[in-house]
ZAMARGU-4260 file (C-alpha; in steps of 0.2 Angstrom, whole numbers, plus 5000, padded with zeros to 4 digits):
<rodrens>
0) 5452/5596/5685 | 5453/5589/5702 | 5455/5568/5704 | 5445/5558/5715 | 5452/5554/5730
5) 5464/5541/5731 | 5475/5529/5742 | 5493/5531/5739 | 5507/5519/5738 | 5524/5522/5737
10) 5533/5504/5738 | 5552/5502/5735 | 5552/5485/5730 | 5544/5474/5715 | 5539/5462/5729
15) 5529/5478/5736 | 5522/5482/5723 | 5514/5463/5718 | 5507/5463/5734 | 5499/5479/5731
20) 5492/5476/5714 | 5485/5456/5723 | 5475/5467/5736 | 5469/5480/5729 | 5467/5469/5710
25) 5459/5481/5697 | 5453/5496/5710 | 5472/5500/5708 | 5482/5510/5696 | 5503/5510/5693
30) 5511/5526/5692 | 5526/5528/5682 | 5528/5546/5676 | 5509/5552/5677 | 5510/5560/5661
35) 5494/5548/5655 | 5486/5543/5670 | 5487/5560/5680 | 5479/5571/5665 | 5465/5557/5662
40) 5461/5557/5682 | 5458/5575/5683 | 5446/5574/5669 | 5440/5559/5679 | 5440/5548/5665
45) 5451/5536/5676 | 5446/5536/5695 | 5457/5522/5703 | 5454/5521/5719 | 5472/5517/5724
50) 5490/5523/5717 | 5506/5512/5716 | 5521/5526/5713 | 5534/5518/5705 | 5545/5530/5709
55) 5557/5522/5722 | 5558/5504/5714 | 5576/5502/5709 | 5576/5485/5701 | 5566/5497/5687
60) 5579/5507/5686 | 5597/5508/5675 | 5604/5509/5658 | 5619/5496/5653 | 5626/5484/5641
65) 5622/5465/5641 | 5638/5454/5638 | 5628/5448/5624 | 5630/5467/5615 | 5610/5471/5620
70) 5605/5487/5626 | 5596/5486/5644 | 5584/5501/5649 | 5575/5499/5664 | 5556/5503/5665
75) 5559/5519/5673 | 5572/5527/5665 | 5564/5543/5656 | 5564/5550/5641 | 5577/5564/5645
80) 5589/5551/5649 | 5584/5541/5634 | 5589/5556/5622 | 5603/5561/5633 | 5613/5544/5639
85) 5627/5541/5628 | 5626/5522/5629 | 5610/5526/5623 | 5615/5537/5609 | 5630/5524/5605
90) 5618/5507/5604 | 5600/5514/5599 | 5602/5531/5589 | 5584/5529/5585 | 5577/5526/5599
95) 5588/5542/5606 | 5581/5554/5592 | 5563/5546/5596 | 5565/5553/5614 | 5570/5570/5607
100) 5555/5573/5602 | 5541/5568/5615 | 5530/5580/5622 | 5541/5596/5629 | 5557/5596/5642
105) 5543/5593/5656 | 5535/5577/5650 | 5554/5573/5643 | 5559/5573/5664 | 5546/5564/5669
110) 5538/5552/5659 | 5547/5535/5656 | 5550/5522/5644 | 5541/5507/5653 | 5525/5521/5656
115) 5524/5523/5640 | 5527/5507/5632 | 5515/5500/5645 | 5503/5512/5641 | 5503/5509/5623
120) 5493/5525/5616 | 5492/5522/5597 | 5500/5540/5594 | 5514/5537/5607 | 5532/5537/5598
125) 5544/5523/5606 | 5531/5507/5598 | 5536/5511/5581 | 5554/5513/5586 | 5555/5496/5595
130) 5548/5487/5583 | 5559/5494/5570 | 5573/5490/5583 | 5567/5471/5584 | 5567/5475/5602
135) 5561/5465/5616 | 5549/5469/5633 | 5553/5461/5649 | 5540/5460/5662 | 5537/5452/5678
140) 5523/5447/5688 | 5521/5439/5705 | 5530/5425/5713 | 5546/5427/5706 | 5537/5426/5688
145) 5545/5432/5673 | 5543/5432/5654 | 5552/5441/5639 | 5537/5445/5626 | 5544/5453/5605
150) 5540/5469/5603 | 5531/5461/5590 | 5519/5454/5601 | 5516/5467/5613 | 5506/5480/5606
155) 5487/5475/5599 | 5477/5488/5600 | 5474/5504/5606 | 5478/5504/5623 | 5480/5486/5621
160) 5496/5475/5624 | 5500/5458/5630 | 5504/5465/5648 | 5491/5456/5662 | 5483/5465/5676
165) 5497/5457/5687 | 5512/5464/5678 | 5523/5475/5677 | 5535/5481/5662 | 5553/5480/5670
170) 5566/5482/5655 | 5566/5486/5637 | 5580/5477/5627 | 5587/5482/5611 | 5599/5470/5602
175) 5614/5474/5593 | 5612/5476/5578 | 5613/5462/5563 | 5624/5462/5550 | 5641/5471/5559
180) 5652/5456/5555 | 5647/5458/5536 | 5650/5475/5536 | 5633/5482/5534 | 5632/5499/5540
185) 5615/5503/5549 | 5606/5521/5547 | 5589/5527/5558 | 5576/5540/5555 | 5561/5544/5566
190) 5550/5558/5558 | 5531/5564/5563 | 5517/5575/5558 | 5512/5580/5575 | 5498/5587/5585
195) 5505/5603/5589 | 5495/5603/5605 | 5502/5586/5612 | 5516/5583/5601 | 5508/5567/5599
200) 5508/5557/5581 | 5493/5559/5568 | 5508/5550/5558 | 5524/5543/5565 | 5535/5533/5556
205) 5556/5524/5562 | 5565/5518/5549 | 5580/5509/5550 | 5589/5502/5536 | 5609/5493/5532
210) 5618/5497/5518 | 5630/5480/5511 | 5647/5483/5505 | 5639/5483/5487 | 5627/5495/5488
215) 5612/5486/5492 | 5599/5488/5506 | 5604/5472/5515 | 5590/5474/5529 | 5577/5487/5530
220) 5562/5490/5545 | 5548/5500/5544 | 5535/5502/5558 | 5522/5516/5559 | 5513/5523/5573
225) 5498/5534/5574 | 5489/5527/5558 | 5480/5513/5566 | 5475/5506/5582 | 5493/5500/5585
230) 5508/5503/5579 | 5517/5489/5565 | 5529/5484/5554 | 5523/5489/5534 | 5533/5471/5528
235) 5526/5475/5510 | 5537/5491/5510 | 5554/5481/5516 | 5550/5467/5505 | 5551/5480/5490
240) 5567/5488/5498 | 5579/5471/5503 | 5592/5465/5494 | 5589/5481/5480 | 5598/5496/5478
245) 5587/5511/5484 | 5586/5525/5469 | 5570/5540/5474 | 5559/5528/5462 | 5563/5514/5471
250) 5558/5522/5487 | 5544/5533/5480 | 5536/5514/5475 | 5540/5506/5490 | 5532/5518/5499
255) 5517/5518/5490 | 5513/5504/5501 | 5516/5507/5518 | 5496/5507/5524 | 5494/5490/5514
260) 5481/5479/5524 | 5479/5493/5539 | 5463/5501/5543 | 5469/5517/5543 | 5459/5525/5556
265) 5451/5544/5555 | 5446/5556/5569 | 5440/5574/5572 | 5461/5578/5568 | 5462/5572/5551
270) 5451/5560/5539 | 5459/5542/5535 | 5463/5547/5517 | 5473/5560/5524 | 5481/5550/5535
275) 5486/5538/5525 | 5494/5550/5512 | 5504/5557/5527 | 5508/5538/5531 | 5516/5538/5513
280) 5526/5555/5512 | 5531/5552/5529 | 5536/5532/5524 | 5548/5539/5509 | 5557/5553/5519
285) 5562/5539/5534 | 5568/5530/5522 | 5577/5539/5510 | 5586/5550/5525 | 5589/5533/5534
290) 5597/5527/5518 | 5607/5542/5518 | 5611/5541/5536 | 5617/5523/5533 | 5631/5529/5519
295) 5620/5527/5504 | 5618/5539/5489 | 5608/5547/5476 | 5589/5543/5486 | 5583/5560/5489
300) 5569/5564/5478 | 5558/5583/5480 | 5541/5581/5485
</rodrens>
C-alpha cells in the first residue's frame, strides 16, 4: 500500500503544466483529485514516475453562466460543489443529483469533474449524465491549442476517451435546455444498482425527458453507464418514446430495448444477462420518474 517514489509537481498555471507534461511525456501522471490514480499507485498498478497536482491551476477552476444560457464547470470543480452549487442545481438538476451520489462525503470533497470525466472508468456516474445532457468537453493542449469535443465523442472505451497524452480536460459545458420557447417542460432521473463497496455502477442509468403542452414526450435522452465498456446513448429506447404519449406499457416496451446492440459486459460482480436485466428495470424507472418529474401522468407501473 505504499507508491513508488515519485517527483512532484505542483504548477499554478496551464502553461506549467504543458511544460511539465512535454518534459517528462508519458513518465508523468496529472493529479486531479487522486481518488483513481492514488488507490491504483499504492497497489502499484500505476507507478508514474512524476506527479502534476492540479491543485493550484485556477483557469480549471469556477462555475458560471455563459451569455449563450450554457452552463460552465471548470475541470476542477468537485463533486460536493456539483451537488451543492445552486447555479448547478438551477441549469443541470441531473448532473447535481448525479454528484449526490458518488463515492462518500470524502471522495465527494475531493474528487472533481474534469478527474473523473478524464478518467473515464466505465462504471463512473457523470458520462451517462453528460451525454444525456448533450453536453460538451473542453480541452486544451499546448501552445495556446484548444478544441471543444461532444460528449458523444469522447468516451470510447473503458478508460478510453479522445483526450491525447498532451491534453488537458479544462471545462465541462452543459447547454440549455431545448424546447423552453415551446413550452416543454424538462424532468431528470439518475438511478444506480451500485457496488456497495465503491458506490461504483454495475448499472447506471440518466434519463432526461420534455413533456409538450399536449402531453407528448417532445425529446427524450437515455444514456447508461456501467453495462459496457463505455457509457451511450440507447437511441432505440428514445426513438420508441419521442413524439408519443408515455403510459407504463409504453415505457415497459421501450425499455425492453435499452442494451440493443451493446455487448453487455460480465465480471466476477454479476454475469452479463444479469446485467443487462438490471440495464432494463433500471432503464423504465428513469424514465418513468423522469416523466413524472417533467409534469407527466399516469407512467408508474409496479415491478
Amino acid at each position: 500500500m505504499i507508491p513508488s517514489a515519485f517527483t512532484y509537481h505542483r504548477p499554478e498555471t496551464l502553461d506549467e503544466v504543458f511544460e511539465l507534461l512535454g518534459r517528462y511525456g508519458e513518465q508523468a501522471k496529472l493529479l486531479a483529485g487522486g481518488h483513481s490514480l492514488l488507490p491504483a499507485m499504492k497497489l502499484r498498478l500505476a507507478q508514474p514516475q512524476v506527479l502534476i497536482d492540479l491543485a493550484r491551476v485556477k483557469e480549471l477552476r469556477g462555475v458560471s453562466v455563459e451569455p449563450g444560457g450554457a452552463l460552465r464547470l471548470g475541470a476542477l470543480t468537485t463533486h460536493h460543489q456539483v451537488m451543492t452549487d445552486p447555479v448547478v442545481r438551477q441549469h443541470a438538476p441531473l448532473l447535481a443529483e448525479v454528484a449526490g451520489v458518488i463515492g462518500d462525503m470524502q471522495v465527494r470533497y475531493r474528487g472533481t469533474l474534469g478527474g473523473s470525466v478524464a478518467h473515464a472508468d466505465p462504471a463512473a456516474d457523470y458520462p451517462a449524465a453528460l451525454l444525456a445532457l448533450e453536453a460538451e468537453i473542453e480541452v486544451a493542449g499546448p501552445g495556446g491549442r484548444r478544441r471543444t469535443v461532444p460528449a458523444g465523442e469522447f468516451f470510447f472505451g473503458p478508460f478510453i476517451t479522445a483526450l491525447q497524452p498532451d491534453e488537458v480536460v479544462t471545462v465541462v459545458r452543459i447547454p440549455p435546455a431545448a424546447g423552453g420557447e415551446r413550452g416543454w417542460r424538462w424532468g431528470y432521473r439518475y438511478l444506480k444498482m451500485a457496488r456497495r463497496a465503491s458506490d461504483f455502477a454495475l448499472v447506471g442509468v440518466a434519463a432526461a425527458v420534455a413533456r409538450d403542452a399536449d402531453g407528448t414526450a417532445a425529446a427524450v435522452r437515455v444514456a447508461l453507464n456501467g453495462v459496457t465498456g463505455a457509457a451511450y446513448r440507447a437511441t432505440a429506447v428514445e426513438e420508441r418514446l419521442a413524439g408519443r404519449v408515455p403510459s407504463p406499457e409504453l415505457l415497459a416496451e421501450a425499455a425492453a430495448h435499452a442494451v440493443d446492440g451493446v455487448d453487455v459486459d460480465g465480471d466476477a460482480l454479476t454475469s452479463a444477462e444479469y446485467r443487462a436485466h438490471l440495464a432494463r428495470v433500471y432503464t423504465r424507472r428513469a424514465l418513468e420518474e423522469a416523466w413524472q418529474r417533467a409534469g407527466g401522468e399516469g407512467a408508474m407501473a409496479a415491478d
